[in-house]
N, C-alpha and C positions, 0 to 999 in steps of 0.2 A: 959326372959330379955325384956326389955320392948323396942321399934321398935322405939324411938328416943335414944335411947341408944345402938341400935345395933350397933358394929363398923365395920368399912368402908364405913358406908351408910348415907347422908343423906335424909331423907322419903323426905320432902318438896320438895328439888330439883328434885327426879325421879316423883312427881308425876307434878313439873311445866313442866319437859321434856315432860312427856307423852301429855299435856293439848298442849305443843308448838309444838308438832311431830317433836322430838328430840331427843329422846330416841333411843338409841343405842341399837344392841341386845343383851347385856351382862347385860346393865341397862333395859330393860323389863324382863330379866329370874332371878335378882335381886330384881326386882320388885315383880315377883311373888312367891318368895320364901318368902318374907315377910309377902304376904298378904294370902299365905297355911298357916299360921299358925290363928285360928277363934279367936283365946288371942287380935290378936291386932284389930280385928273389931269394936270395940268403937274408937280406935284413929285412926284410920285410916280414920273412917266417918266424926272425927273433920278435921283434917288436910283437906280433901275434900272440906268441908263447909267453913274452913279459907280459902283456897285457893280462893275457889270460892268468896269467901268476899273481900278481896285485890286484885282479878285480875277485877275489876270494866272496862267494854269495855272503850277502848278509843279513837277507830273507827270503821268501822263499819265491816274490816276484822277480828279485833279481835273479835266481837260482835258474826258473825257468827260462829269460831272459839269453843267457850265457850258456846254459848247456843245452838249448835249442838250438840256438844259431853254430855253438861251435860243431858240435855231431853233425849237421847237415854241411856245413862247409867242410869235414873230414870226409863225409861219406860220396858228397859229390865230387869231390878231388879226383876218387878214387873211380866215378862212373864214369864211361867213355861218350854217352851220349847225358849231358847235364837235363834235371826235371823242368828245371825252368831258367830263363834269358829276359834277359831286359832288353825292350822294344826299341831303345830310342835310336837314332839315324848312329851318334858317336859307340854304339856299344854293339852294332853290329858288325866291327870289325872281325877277322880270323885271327884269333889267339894260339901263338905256338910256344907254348914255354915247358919247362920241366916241372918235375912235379911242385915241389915249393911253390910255382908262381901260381902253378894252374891251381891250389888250392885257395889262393885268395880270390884269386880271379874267378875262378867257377862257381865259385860260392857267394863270395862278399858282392863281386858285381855283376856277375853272371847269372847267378841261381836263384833273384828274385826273391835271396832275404829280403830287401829293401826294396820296395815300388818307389819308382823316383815320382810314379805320377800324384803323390799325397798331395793335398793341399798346403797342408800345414805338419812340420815333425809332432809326433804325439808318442807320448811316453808307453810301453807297453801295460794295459790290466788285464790280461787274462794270467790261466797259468793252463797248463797242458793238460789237464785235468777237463778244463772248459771243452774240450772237444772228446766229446764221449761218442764212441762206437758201439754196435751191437757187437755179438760174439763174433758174427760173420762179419770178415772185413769185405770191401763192396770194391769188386773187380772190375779193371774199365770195359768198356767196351769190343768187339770185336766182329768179326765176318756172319753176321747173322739176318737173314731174309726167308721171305716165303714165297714163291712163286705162283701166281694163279694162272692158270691156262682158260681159254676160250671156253673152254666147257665147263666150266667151275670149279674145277680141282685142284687141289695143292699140292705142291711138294715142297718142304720145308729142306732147304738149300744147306743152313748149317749143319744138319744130319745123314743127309744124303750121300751116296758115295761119287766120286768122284767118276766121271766118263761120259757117254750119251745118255738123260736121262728119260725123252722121249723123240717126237715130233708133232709139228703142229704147219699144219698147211707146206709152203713148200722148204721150210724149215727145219733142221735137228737140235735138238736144242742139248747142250755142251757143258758142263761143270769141272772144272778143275783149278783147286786151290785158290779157293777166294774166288772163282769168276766166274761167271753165268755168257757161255756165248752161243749164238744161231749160226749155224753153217746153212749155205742155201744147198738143198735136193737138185739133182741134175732135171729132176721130172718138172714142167711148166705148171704153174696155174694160178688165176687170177683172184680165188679165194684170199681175202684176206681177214685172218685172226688177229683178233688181240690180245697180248697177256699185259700180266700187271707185279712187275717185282715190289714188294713192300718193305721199309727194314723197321723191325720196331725200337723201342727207346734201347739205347746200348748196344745197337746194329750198325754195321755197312756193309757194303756190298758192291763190287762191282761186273758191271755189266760190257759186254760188247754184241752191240749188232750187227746182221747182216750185212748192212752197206762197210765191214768196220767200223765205224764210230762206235768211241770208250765213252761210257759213265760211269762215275764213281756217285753213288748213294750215300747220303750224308745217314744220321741215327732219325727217326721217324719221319721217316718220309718213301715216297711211291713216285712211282714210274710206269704210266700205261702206253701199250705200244703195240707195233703189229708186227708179229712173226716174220715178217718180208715187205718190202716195199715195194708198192706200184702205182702207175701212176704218175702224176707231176710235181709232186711232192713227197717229203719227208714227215712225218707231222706226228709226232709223241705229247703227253700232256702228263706235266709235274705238278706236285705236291711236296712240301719241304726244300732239304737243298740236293742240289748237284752241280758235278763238275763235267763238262761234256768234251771231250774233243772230237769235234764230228769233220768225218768225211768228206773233202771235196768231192760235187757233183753240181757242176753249173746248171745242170739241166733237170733237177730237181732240188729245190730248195731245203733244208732241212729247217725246220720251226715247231718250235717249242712252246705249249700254251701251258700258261699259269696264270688261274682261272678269268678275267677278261681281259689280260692280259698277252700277246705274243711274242717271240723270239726268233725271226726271221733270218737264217745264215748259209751261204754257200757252203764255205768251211772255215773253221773258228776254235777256237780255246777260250772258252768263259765257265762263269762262275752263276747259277740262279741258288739265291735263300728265299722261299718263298714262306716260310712258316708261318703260320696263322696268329702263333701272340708275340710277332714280330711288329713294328709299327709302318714297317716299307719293304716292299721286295725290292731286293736289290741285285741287278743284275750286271755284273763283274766282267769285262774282256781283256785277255789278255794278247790275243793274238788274231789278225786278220780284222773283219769288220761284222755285227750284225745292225738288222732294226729293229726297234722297238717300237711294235704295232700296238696299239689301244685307239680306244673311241674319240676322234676328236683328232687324231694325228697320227704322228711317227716320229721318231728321232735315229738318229744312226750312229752309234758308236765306236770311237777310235781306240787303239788300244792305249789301256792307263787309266780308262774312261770309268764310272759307275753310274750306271739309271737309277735311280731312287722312284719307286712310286709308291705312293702314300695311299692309303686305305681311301680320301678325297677323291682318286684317280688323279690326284695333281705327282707330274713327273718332274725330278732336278738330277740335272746331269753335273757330277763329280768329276772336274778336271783330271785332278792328282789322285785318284783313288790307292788306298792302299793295297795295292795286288794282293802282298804276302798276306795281307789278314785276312784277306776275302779267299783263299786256298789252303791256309795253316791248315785247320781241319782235315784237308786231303792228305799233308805230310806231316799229320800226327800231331797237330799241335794244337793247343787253346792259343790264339794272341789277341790280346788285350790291350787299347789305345785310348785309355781313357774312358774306359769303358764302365758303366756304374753298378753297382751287384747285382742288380735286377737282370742286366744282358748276361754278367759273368755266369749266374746263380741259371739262366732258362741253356746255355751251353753247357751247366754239368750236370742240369737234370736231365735232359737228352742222352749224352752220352755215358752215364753212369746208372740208366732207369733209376732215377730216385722225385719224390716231392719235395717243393720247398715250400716252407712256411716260416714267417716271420715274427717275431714274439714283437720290433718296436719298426717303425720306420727306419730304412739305413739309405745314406747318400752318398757314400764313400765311394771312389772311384778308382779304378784300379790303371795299369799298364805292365806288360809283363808277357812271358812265353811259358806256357808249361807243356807239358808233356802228356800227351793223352794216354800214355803207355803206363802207366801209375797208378797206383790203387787211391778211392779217392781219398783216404783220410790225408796222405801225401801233399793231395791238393788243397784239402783243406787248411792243411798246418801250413801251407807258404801263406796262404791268405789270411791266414791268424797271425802270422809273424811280425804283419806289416802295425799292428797292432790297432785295427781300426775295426775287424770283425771278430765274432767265433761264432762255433756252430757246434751243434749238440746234433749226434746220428743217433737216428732210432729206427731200428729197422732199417724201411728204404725212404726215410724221411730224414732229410736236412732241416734241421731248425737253424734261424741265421740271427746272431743276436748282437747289436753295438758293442 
């Protein structure tokens, strides 16, 4: 059936709503049932190009309005991996169309012009101007840590070259392309060191130990640990996040403290955020089982599971946890579920080393996927799109304004 003929629908009208951010969210999952189908990709791309032909600027709000959105829907067309996706359960589908479709698609509902999670449609006030940068545009994040050894010293990993860097007890310690690992020495001994991998803001890093077990190091945050394992136990101590796949070994526990808090597991795939102006560590499983040791108990988590523990020491266990948002981060991505600027605004000061500061209160809430791989003024202009913030760059300071 052809997509001006569908009934109940006018095309023209949902796609002026979407251009005016007034689209409703019954009229964007409306929207995208139309444009799943690759049949209507030819008329879809006229309708576009009408549109875009009759909505001629006729100030200089609308101006910004329409050649924001349409540039980003051209240019993300054109990218193979999109800046940013909308979170919701119906738009995680796989989209395979040609280019026509994938331009509305990757852009209009894909690329997080439009947060479906708005409260309310709100007309856009800024103009593109509102987001001022310094000269230097501010590069995301990358492979960047410092390694302390047992005897105090450092080597700064993103500088260093790649091969054996030294050793430490019965240990060699390993660098190559992004990873930090320990091979055990053939020689015995029961000394045990400690080092400490750090990454600071706009860092990662990852790690593998001696027993194999992988960590991946989120942007500031640390990792203290021992050269080698001995003993009847595993036992490392975190600060910030990580993602751990650790090693079975029934007959040494592996356990993870974050600060009175523990992390108890045979072998397992989870998630710990422990960040300090976080309001709960939250600790994520995705595979196998751990416990969650603290004062007063244990709990044991299934996978799908998340622990919540609250600065109170009081813990709530999340049935349905959202895995993917509790790991995005590992595969590159901000994902956002409702999430209010205050959470959005402390994830790209981390990974972009920047300050934020606020000229009024903001309560706006966001949902969406972007791409950590993007410079941030990128990530600022999607969040200025939805037209509920802007932000002014100074230096390395985000100002965030209604």
């Amino acid at each position: 059936m052809p997509i001006m003929d569908r009934p109940g629908n006018n095309l023209e009208d949902l796609i002026e709503k979407y251009f005016t951010n007034t689209c409703t969210r019954d009229e964007m999952n409306e929207l995208l049932l139309i444009v799943e189908n690759e049949k209507n990709a030819a008329g879809l791309t006229q309708l576009l190009k009408d549109f875009w032909e009759k909505s001629k600027p006729r100030n200089d709000e609308q101006e910004f309005n329409l050649e924001e959105k349409f540039s980003l829907l051209m240019r993300e067309a054109k990218s193979e991996t999109p800046v940013l996706s909308i979170g919701s359960d119906i738009m995680k589908r796989k989209w395979k169309f040609h280019y026509a479709a994938a331009a509305i698609i990757v852009c209009m509902l894909s690329t997080g012009v439009y947060f479906l999670l708005k409260q309310e449609p709100r007309k856009q006030t800024g103009r593109a101007e509102n987001i001022k940068k310094d000269k230097n545009e501010v590069a995301p994040g990358g492979n960047k840590a410092v390694l302390t050894l047992a005897d105090g010293s450092s080597i700064i990993l993103d500088s260093s070259r790649n091969g054996m860097l030294t050793t430490q007890g019965n240990s060699k310690i390993l660098k190559l392309n992004g990873v930090l690992s320990y091979n055990t020495l053939k020689n015995n001994t029961s000394e045990v060191l400690y080092n400490t991998i750090s990454t600071p803001r706009g860092g990662q890093y990852q790690l593998i130990l001696t027993d194999g077990t992988k960590v991946w190091l989120n942007a500031a945050s640390s990792l203290r640990y021992p050269s080698g394992f001995v003993g009847k136990e595993r036992k490392v101590e975190l600060t910030g996040e990580a993602y751990f796949e650790v090693t079975k070994n029934a007959a040494m526990p592996f356990k993870v403290k974050v600060n009175e808090m523990e992390v108890e597991v045979l072998g397992t795939h989870f998630n710990i955020n422990s960040y300090e102006d976080e309001s709960t560590i939250r600790t994520t499983l995705l595979e196998g089982s751990i416990k969650i040791n603290k004062k007063g108990g244990s709990n044991l988590l299934k996978p799908g599971q998340q622990a919540q523990l609250n600065k109170k020491g009081e813990i709530k266990i999340i049935n349905d946890a959202d895995v993917e948002k509790a790991i995005a981060w590992k595969e590159g991505k901000f994902q956002f579920d409702r999430a209010d600027i205050h959470a959005v605004m402390r994830q790209i000061s981390r990974w972009y080393d920047v300050d934020v500061a606020y000229t009024k209160p903001v309560s706006s809430h966001f949902g969406g996927t972007i791409s950590r791989d993007v410079n941030l003024s990128q990530v600022l202009k999607l969040l200025h799109l939805t037209g509920e913030v802007t932000f002014r760059v100074q230096d390395k300071k985000v100002v965030v304004m209604p």
